[in-house]
C-alpha positions in Angstrom: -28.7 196.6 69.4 -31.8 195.4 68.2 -32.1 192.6 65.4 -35.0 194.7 63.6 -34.7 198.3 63.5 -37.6 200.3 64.5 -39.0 203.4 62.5 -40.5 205.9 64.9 -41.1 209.5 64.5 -39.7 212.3 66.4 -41.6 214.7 69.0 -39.7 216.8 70.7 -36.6 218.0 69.9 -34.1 219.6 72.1 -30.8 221.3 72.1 -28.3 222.0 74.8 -27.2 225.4 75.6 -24.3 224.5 76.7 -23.0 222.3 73.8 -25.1 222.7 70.6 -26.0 218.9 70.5 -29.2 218.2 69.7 -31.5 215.2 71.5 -35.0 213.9 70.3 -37.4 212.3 71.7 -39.5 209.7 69.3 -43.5 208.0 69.4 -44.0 204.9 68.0 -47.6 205.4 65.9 -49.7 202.8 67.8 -48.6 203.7 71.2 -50.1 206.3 73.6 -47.3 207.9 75.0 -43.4 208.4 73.8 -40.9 206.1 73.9 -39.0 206.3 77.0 -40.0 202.9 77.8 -38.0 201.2 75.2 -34.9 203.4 75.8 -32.1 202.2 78.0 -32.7 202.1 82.2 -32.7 206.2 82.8 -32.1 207.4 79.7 -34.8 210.3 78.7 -33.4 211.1 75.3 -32.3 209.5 71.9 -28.5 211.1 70.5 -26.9 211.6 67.3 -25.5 208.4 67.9 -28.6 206.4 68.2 -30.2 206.9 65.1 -29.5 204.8 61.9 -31.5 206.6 58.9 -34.3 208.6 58.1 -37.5 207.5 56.6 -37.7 209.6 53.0 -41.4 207.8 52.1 -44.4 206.5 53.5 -46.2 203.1 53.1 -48.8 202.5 55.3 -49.1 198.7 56.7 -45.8 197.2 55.1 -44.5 197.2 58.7 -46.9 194.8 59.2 -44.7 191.9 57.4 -42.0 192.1 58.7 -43.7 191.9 62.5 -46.0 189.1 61.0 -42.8 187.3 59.7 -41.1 187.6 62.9 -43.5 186.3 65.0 -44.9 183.5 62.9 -41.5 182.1 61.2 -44.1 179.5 59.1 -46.0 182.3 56.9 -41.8 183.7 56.4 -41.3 180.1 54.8 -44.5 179.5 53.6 -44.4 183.2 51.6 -40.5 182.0 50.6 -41.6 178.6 49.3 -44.7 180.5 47.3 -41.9 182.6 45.8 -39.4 179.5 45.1 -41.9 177.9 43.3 -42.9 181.1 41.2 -39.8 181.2 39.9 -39.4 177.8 39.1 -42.5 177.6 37.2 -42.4 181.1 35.7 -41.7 180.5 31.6 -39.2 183.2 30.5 
């Protein structure tokens, strides 16, 4: 229910006895402990049902765009603009 998905990785992993699911537990890179803060009011695990995707590659810092883009809408317009004109001037 978020408007930008968040790509964490997972810690812990653990599977009920009773019913085979499994439930994870994920760490954001740049924070000290897991992520039970960001989860709903008492909930200790994520389920099945929570996660979009899987992350299949790694680029270090490209995160960092998006956040910048989100929190300073003028560099998102100012980095569209930049591109708008590119194309415009670009000779084919």
């Amino acid at each position: 229910g978020r408007e930008i998905p968040i790509v964490h990785r997972v810690i812990k992993v653990h599977e009920r006895q009773d019913t085979g699911e499994v439930d994870v537990l994920t760490k954001g890179d740049n924070n000290y402990g897991d992520d039970r803060l960001l989860y709903a009011h008492g909930q200790l695990w994520l389920q099945r049902h929570h996660i979009m995707g899987r992350a299949v590659g790694f680029l270090p810092y490209v995160g960092w765009v998006t956040i910048i883009m989100t929190e300073k809408p003028i560099i998102k317009y100012i980095l569209i603009g930049a591109l708008g004109l590119l194309v415009i001037t670009s000779k084919d």
